[in-house]
N, C-alpha and C positions, 0 to 999 in steps of 0.2 A: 251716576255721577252728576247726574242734573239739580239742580236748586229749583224747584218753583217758582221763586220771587226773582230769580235772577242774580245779577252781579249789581252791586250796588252803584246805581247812577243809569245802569244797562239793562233791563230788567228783560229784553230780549236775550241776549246772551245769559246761559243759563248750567253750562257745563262750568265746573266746581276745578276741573284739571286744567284746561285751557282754553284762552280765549283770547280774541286781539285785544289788544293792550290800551288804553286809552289815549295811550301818544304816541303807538307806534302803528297808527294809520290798522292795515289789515294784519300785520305783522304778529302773528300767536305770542302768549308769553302764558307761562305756567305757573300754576295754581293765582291765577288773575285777582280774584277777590283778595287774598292773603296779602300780596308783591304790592298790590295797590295801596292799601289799606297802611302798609308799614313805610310803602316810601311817603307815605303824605304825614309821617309822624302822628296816626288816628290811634291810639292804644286802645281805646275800644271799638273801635273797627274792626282792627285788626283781632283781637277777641271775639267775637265775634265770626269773623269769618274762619277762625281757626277751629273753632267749634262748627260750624256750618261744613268744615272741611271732613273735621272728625266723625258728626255722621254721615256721613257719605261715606266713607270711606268704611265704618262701620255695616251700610247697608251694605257694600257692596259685599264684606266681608261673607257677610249670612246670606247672600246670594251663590256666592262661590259654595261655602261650606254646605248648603241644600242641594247642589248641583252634584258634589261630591259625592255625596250621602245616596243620591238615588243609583249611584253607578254601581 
């Protein structure tokens, strides 16, 4: 569920599901890139991050399903 490049602006924080929030101090908020992106009115941000969202979440899918598979 990690991004390599990060959370846009955050490039240290880099989990895809949650992350402190840009204005809420340390405070987590989820799916951070996505929540970000839409409250700043970014339509292509937020495209972006929802695609960024979708592979990940695809990875993670074929991770689960390989795990399955071996049992």
């Amino acid at each position: 569920m990690l991004d390599p490049a990060g959370l846009p602006g955050r490039s240290w924080y880099r989990h895809e599901i949650y992350a402190p929030g840009l204005n809420t101090g340390y405070g987590a908020v989820t799916l951070p890139g996505l929540r970000e992106a839409i409250a700043a009115g970014d339509e292509a941000a937020a495209e972006g991050q929802a695609q960024a969202l979708t592979q990940a979440l695809a990875a993670l899918t074929r991770q689960i399903q390989a795990a399955h598979a071996d049992l």
